[in-house]
C-alpha positions as semicolon CSV with decimal commas, in nm:
position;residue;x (nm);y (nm);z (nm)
1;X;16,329;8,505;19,998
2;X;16,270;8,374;20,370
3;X;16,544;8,100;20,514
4;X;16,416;7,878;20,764
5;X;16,641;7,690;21,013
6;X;16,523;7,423;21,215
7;X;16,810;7,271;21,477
8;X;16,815;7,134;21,839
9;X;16,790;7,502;22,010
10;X;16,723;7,840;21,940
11;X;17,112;7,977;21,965
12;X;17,206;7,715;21,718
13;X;16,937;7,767;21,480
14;X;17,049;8,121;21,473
15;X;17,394;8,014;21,420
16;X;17,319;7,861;21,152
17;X;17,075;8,098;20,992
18;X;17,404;8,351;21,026
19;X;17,613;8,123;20,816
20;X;17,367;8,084;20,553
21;X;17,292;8,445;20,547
22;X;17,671;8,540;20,521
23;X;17,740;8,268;20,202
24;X;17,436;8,424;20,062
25;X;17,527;8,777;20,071
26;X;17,864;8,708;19,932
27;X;17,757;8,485;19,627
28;X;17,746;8,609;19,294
29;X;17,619;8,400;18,988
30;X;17,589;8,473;18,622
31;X;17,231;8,535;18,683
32;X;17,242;8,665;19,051
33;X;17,419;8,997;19,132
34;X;17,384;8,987;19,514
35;X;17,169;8,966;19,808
36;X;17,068;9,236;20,065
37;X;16,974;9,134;20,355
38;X;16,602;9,221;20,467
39;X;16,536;9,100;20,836
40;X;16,703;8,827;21,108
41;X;16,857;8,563;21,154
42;X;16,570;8,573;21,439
43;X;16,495;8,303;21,681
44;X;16,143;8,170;21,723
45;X;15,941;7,829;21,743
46;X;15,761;7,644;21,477
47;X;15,425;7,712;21,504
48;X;15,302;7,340;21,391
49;X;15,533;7,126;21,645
50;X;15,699;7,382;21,879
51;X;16,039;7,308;21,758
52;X;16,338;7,526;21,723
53;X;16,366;7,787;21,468
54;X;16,530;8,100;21,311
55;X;16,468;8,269;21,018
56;X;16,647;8,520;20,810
57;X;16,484;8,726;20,509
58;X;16,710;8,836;20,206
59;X;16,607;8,992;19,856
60;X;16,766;8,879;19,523
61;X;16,944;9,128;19,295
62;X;16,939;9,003;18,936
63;X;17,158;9,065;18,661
64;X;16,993;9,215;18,338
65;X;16,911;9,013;18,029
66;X;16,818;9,096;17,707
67;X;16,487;8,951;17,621
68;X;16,501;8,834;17,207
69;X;16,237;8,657;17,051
């Protein structure tokens, strides 16, 4: 799954991406295991209006389930 963060400059985008990125990797569910993160945070621009950005990439571990009809 790719984050996007949008915010008034690159450092605080990335800030923020960081937080989001550490909640995420510690959050467990009774469907989620864990995350791992992938790539980022990394600073950039939106492409469409310039703005601000950083994005961070993380994968989803899921907890097995048995399938019954």
């Amino acid at each position: 799954m790719q984050i996007s963060v949008w915010h008034r400059d690159e450092g605080l985008a990335v800030a923020l991406a960081t937080l989001i990125e550490a909640l995420l990797l510690a959050a467990t569910s009774d469907t989620i295991r864990g995350f791992s993160p992938v790539s980022g945070p990394l600073p950039t621009s939106d492409p469409d209006n310039g703005l601000p950005l950083a994005f961070t990439t993380l994968t989803a571990r899921l907890r097995p389930r048995l399938l019954t009809p």
